[in-house]
N, C-alpha and C positions, 0 to 999 in steps of 0.2 A: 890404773894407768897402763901398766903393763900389759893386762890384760884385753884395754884398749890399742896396743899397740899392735898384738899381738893380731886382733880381730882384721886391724886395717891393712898390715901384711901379706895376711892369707888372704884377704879379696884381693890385691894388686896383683898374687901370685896367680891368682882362680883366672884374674883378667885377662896377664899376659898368656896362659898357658890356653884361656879359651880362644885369644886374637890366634895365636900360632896355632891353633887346629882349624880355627876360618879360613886364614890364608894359602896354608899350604895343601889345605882340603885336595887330595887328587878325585877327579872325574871319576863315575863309575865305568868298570870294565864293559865297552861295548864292543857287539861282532864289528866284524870292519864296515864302514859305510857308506862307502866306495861305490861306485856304479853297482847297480845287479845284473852283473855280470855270471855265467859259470862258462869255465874256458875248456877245452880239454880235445881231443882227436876224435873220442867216440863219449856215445855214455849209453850204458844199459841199466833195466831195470830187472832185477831178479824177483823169484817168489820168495818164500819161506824156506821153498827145497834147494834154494839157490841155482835154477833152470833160469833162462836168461828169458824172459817174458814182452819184453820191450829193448830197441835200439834204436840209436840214430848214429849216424856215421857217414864219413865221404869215401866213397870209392873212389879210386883212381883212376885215371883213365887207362882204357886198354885193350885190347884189339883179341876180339872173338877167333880164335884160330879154327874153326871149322867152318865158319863163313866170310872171314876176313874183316869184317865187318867192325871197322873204329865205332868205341866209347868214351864220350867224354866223362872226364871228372865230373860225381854227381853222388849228393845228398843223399840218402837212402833214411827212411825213418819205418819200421819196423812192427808191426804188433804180433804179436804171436801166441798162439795159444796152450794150451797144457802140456799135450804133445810133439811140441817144438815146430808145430807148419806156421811159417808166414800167414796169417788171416787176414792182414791189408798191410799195404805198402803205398807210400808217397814218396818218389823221389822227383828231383829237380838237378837239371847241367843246363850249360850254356843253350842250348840246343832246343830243351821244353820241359814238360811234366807228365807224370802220369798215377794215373790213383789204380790200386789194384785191389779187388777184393773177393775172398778165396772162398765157398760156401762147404758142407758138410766134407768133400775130396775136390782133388786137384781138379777135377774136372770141371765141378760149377765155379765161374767165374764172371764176374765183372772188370774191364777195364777202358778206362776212361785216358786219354791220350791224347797230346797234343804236341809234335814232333815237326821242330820249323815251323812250315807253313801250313804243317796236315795237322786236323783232329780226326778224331774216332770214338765210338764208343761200341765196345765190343762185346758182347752179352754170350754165356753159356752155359747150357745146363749140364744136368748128370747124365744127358742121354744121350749129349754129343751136337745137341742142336746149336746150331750157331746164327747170331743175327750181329752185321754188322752195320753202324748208323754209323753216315756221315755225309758234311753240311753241303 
């Protein structure tokens, strides 16, 4: 009888002590799950050599003092290559956009522009030749 007693016990105790690990079970640890969101002022991407390889970021606005010439506040997104030149660039301000893209030296270029009411698209080689399209 004891022995029965004892049996019927230790289940009631198995019982209650498994109901109180169901109950108060906490949720597994998850990332936050919040909007996908990332917030921040700028963000770069580094290599391995920690050389900054990619960015995006707002310029500010601000006024070319050799021409005079006002900029608006404007998005600037970045790619860059090993040697630290700009290889393309997208930026966007109130005003327009424009896509730039850099070939072997500063000189071969493409840039693609749309500025107010003007587009453009601006073509140039390594030998200085220039061709400009617009609509």
């Amino acid at each position: 009888m004891k022995t029965q007693r004892f049996v019927v016990v230790l289940t009631v105790v198995n019982l209650v002590l498994l109901s109180f690990l169901l109950l108060t079970r906490t949720p597994p640890a998850l990332a936050y799950t919040g909007a996908d969101v990332l917030r921040g002022t700028a963000l770069e991407i580094v290599d391995s050599r920690g050389r900054v390889r990619a960015s995006i970021k707002v310029q500010p606005a601000e006024t070319f003092k050799p021409t005079g010439r006002k900029y608006p506040e404007t998005v600037v997104l970045r790619l860059i290559d090993a040697n630290g030149r700009p290889e393309v660039k997208i930026a966007a301000s109130e005003q327009g956009g424009g896509l730039s893209f850099v070939g072997d030296s500063d000189a071969t270029r493409v840039l693609l522009h749309a500025d107010r009411a003007e587009s453009s698209l601006r073509l140039t080689n390594s030998g200085g030749r220039k061709r400009l399209i617009e609509p």
